[in-house]
Structure formats: structure tokens, C-alpha cells
C-alpha positions in Angstrom: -89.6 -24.5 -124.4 -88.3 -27.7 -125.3 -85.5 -30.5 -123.9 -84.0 -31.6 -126.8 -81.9 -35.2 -127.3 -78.2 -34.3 -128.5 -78.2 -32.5 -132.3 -77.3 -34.3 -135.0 -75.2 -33.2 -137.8 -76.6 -32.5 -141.0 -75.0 -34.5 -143.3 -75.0 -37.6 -140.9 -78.8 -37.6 -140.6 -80.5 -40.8 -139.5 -83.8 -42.1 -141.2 -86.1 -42.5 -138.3 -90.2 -43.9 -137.8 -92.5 -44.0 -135.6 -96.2 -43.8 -133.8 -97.4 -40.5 -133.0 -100.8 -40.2 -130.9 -102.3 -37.3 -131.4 -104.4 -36.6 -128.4 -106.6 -33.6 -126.5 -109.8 -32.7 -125.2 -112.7 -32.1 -127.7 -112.7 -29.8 -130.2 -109.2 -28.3 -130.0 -108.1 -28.9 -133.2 -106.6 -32.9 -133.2 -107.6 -33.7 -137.0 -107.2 -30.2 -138.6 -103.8 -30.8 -137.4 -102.8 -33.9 -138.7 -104.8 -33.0 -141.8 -102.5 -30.1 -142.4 -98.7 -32.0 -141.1 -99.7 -34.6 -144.1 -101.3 -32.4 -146.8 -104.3 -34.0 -147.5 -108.3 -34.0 -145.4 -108.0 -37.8 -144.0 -109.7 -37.0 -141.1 -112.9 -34.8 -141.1 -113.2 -31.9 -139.4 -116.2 -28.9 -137.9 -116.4 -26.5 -135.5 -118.8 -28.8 -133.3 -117.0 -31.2 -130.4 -116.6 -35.0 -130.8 -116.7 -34.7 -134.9 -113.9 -37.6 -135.0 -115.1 -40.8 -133.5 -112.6 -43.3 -135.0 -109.0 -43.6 -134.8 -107.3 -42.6 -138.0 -103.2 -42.8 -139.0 -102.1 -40.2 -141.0 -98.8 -41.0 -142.9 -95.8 -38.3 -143.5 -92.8 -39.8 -145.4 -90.2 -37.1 -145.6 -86.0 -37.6 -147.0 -85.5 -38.6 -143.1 -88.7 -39.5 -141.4 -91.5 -41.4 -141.6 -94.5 -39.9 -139.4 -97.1 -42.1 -138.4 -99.9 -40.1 -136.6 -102.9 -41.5 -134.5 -105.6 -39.0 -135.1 -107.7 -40.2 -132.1 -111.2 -39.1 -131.0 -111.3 -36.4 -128.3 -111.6 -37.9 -125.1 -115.1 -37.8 -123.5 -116.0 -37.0 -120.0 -119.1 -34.9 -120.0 -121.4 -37.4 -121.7 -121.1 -41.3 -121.2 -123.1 -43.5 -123.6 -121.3 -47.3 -124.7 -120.6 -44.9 -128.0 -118.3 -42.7 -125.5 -116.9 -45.2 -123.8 -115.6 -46.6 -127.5 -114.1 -43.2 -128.5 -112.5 -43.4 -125.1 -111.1 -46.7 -125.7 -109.9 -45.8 -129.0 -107.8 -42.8 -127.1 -106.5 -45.6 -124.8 -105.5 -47.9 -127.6 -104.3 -44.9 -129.4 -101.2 -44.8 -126.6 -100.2 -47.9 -126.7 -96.7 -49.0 -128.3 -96.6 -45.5 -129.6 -93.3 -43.7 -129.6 -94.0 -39.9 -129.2 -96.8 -38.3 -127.8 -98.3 -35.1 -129.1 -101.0 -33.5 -126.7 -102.8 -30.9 -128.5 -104.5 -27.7 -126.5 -106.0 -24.3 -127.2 -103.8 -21.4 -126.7 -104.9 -20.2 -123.3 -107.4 -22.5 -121.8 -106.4 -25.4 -119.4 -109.7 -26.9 -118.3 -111.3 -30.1 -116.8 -110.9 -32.3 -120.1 -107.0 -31.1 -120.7 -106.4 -32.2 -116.7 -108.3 -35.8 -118.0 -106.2 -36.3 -120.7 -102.6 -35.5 -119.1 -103.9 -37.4 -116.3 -104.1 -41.1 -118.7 -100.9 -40.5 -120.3 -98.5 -43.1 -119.8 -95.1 -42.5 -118.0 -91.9 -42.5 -119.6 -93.3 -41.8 -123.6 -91.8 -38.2 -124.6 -94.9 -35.9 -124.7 -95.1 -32.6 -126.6 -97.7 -29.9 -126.1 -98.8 -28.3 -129.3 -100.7 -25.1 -128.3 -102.9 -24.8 -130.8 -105.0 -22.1 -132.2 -102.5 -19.1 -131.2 -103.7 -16.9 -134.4 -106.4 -16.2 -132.1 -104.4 -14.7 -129.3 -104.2 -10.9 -129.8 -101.3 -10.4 -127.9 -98.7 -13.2 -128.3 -97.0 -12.1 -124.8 -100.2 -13.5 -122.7 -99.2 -16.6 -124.2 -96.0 -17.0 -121.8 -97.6 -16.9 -118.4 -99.8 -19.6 -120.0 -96.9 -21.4 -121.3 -95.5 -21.5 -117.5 -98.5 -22.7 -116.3 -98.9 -25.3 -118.3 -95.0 -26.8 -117.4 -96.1 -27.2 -114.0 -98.8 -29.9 -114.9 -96.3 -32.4 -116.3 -92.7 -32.8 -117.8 -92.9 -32.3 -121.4 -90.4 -33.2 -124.3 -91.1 -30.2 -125.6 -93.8 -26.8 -125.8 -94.8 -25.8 -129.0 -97.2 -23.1 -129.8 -98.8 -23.4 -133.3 -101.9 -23.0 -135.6 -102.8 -25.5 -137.2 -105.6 -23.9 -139.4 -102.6 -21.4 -140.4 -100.2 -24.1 -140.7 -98.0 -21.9 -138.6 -95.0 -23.3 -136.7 -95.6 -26.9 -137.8 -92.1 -27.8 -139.0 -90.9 -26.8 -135.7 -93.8 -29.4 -134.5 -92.1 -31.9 -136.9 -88.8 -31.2 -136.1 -89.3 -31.9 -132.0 -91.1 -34.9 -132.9 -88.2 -36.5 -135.4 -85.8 -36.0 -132.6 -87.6 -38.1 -131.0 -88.6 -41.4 -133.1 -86.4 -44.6 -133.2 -84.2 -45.1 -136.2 -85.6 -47.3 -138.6 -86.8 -47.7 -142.3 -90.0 -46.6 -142.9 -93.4 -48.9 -142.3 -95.2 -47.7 -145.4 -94.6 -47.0 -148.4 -93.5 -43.2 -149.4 -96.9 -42.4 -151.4 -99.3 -44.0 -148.5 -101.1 -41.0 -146.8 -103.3 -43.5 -144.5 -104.1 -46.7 -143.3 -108.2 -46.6 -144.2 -109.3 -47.3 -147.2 -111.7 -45.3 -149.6 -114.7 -46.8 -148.4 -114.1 -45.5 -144.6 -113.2 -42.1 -146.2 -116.4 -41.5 -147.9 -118.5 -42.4 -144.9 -116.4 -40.4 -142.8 -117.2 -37.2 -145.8 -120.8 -38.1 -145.8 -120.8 -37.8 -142.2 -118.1 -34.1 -142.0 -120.9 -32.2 -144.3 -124.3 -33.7 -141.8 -121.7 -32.3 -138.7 -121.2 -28.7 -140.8 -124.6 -28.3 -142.2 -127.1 -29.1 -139.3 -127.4 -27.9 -135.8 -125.7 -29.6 -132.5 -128.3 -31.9 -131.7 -129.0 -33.8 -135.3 -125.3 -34.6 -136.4 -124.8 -36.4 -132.8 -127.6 -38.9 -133.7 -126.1 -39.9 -136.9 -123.8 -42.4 -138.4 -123.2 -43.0 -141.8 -122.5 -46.7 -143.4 -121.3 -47.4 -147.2 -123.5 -50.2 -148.5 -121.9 -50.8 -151.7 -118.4 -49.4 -153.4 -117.9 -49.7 -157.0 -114.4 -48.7 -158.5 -114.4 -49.1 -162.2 -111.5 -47.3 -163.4 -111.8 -43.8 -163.1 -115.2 -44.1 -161.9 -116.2 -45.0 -158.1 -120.1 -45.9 -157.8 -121.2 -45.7 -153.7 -124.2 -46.6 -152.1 -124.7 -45.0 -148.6 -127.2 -45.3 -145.7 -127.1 -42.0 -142.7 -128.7 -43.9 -139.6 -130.8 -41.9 -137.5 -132.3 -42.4 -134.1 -135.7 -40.9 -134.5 -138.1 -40.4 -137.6 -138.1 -36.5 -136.8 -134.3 -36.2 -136.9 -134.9 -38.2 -140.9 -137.2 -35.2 -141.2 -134.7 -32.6 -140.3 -131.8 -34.5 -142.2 -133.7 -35.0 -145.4 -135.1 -31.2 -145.4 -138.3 -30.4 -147.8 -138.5 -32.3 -150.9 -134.8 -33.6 -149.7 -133.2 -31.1 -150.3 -131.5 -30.6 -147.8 -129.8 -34.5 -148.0 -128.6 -33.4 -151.6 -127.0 -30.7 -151.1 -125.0 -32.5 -148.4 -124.4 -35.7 -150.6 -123.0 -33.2 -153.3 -120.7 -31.6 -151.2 -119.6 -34.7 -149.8 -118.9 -35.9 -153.6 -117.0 -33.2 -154.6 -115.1 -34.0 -151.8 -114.9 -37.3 -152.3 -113.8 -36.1 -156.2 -110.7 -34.3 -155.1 -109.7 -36.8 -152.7 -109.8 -40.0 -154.7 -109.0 -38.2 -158.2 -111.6 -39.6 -160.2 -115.6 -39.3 -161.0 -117.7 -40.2 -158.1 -121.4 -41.5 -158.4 -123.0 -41.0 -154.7 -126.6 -42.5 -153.6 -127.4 -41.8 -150.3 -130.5 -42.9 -148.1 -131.8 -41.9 -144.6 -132.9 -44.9 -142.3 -133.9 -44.6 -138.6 -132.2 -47.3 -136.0 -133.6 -46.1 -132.8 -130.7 -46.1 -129.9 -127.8 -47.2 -132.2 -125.8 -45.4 -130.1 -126.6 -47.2 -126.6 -126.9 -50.6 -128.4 -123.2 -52.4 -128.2 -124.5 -54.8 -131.0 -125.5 -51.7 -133.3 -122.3 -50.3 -133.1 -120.2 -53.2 -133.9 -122.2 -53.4 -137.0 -121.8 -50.0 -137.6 -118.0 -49.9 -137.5 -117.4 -48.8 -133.5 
């Protein structure tokens, strides 16, 4: 399963760091992955396609290692807008000068947007293939034929089938992909868990409870900006606009009497609570910017 460098002994153990890109087709589990190899919800996660739209780095410090993961969108080919051709870029940018790659499938299915992905990975960086989601696979022996087929499209580092969501087999993950870093000290501090700050964070949670609590249609035509952030000791006071492309997708956001927009504001809080560690105050307002998402000079303003 796996072409490991040399061991090393244990009590000679290097310190090593790197960049990891985390990379895959849509929906197969990229941020619920890195989410669970740090230990904490940096990047937000549903069960609908194209939820992440941003590159995030997740940070791992462990006695030997520092991990530096690139939680990158999921690369799109079906739909092309200027807002897929940003994700796509950001998948791109995602590969470059990193160290290790780790290509994330589902257990049993090699389609289309897995051949696009292994198609734009560059020569010559060590790529592993987490096969994700194997808690779904009834019978673990189905998984080998699979396995074979999936050596024939390229030369990986290293196969490792693992569930994420179960956090099963990931310090095996961990393990390939330390053998693999440079040695070096560490580029962040021990306690640093990510390079965004707060602000990102709580858009991004404003935006993970629209994706989990509306249908597929809605969440697509939404993006969330933070207006104000106030952090006044334990207390963090945050004003935040939802942008939406049509007045009846505000209607179906905002629900009757708006209910519907609280009740995803306070889940997105409570969130926000456990995250940050403190008291959270959250406003929230629903605005409509028709075509945000085909206008190049919307989306720079709105963080793309």
C-alpha cells in the first residue's frame, strides 16, 4: 500500500514541517478531514458539493511534526461561472511549493472529477491517496480490487484507506505524511490551529448552517460578509450581511416572520461560542446583490 523512505529509529527522530494540500473532487470529504487530523471545525463542512470555497491551512504541531494542511475547494468541472474558476485557481495555488500531497477519494468510486484532479497534479511531489469514507463499505474485501485499480492511474507515495468522519486510520495518514516533510523547525507557533483569523471563521459558520439548513439551490446563491467585529474581552460583538442574488431567494433565507434566519444565526453563534471560547453577540442581515457570483468586481469585494 505504501513506498516508504528508509525508517528512522525511534529515539533519533527528526523534527520535520511542511505544506500539505489537501485536494479531491467535490464533496468527498477534504474539510471533515482536516477538521478531524487537527481537532478543531476550521473549515466548514455539509453534505452538499462545493460547501468550501476558500483555501484554508489547518495547523498540527505534534513532539516531531509540524503539519501544515491546505484545505482547498473541491475542484470544479461541471459548472463554470468566474466564482468556479476562483475555487479552481485556489486548488492550483493550493499545489504550489507544497511538500506532500494528499488526494482525498471516496472508497469505491473513481469518476470524471477524481481523473481531473490526478490529471493537474504536479510531477515529482509525493502524493498520497486517502480513501475516504470506508465505514460505508460493507465488505472491506471489495475495497482491494478498488485499491488496485486506483494504482494504475498514477504512482502514489502511499494508499491509505480511512474515515474521516470516524477518525479511523488517521495516524497511519499522519504517519505516511511525516515520512515525508523536510526537516525543519516548525513555521508556527505550537498553539496556532490556522492561519485565518476570527472574522473569516464566523463568516465561514454563518455561511456552514445556510449550506445545512436550506435546499441545494439557495445556499449556492449566497455569500456571507462580516461588517463589523468587536472583541472586548470575553465578549465578541459581530455584524454580518448574507448576500443573495434574487429577492425570492431573501424570502426563502429569511423564512416567515425570519424565523428561519434566526435559527441559523443561533446555531452559527453557538458555534462561534465553542470555537472562540467566549460570549458571542451575532446580528445578521439579508441583502440581495444580483449576479455576485458572475461579477469579477463583486467577488473581490466579497473576499474571492
Amino acid at each position: 500500500m505504501s513506498k516508504s523512505p528508509a525508517p528512522e529509529k525511534a529515539s533519533a527522530r527528526p523534527f520535520r514541517c511542511g505544506g500539505i494540500a489537501v485536494v479531491g473532487a467535490p464533496n468527498v470529504g477534504k474539510s471533515t478531514l482536516v477538521n478531524a487530523l487537527i481537532g478543531a471545525r476550521i473549515s466548514i463542512t455539509s453534505s452538499k458539493a462545493q460547501t468550501t470555497r476558500h483555501r484554508v491551512t489547518g495547523i498540527l504541531t505534534t513532539s516531531d511534526a509540524q503539519y501544515v494542511f491546505v484545505d482547498t475547494p473541491g475542484f470544479q468541472t461541471a459548472h463554470r461561472s468566474p466564482l468556479t474558476e476562483r475555487m479552481n485557481r485556489a486548488v492550483r495555488t493550493g499545489l504550489a511549493d507544497t511538500d506532500v500531497i494528499v488526494m482525498v477519494l471516496e472508497a469505491g468510486r473513481i469518476d470524471d472529477g477524481d481523473r481531473e484532479v490526478l490529471a493537474m497534479l504536479p510531477e515529482g511531489v509525493p502524493t498520497i491517496a486517502a480513501v475516504n469514507k470506508v465505514d460505508r463499505i460493507r465488505e472491506r474485501r471489495s475495497l482491494l480490487p478498488y485499491i488496485d485499480k486506483l494504482s494504475t492511474l498514477r504512482e502514489f507515495a502511499a494508499i491509505v484507506p480511512i474515515s474521516a468522519e470516524k477518525r479511523w486510520q488517521l495516524d497511519e495518514l499522519l504517519d505516511e505524511i511525516r515520512l515525508r516533510l523536510p526537516v525543519g523547525d516548525p513555521l508556527h507557533a505550537a498553539d496556532e490551529m490556522t492561519d485565518r483569523d476570527e472574522r473569516f471563521l464566523a463568516a465561514e459558520y454563518v455561511r456552514e448552517k445556510i449550506f445545512r439548513n436550506l435546499g441545494a439551490e439557495v445556499p449556492y446563491a449566497t455569500s456571507v460578509s462580516v461588517d463589523s467585529f468587536e472583541h472586548k474581552g470575553e465578549l465578541r460583538r459581530i455584524h454580518a450581511t448574507v448576500w443573495v442574488d434574487k429577492a425570492s431567494q431573501r424570502g426563502i433565507l429569511l423564512g416567515r416572520n425570519g424565523e428561519r434566519m434566526k435559527r441559523i444565526a443561533s446555531a452559527a453563534r453557538r458555534d462561534m461560542e465553542q470555537l472562540f471560547g467566549g460570549k458571542v453577540l451575532l446580528e445578521v442581515w439579508v441583502k440581495i446583490e444580483p449576479g455576485w457570483a458572475h461579477d469579477q468586481r463583486k467577488l473581490t469585494r466579497l473576499g474571492y
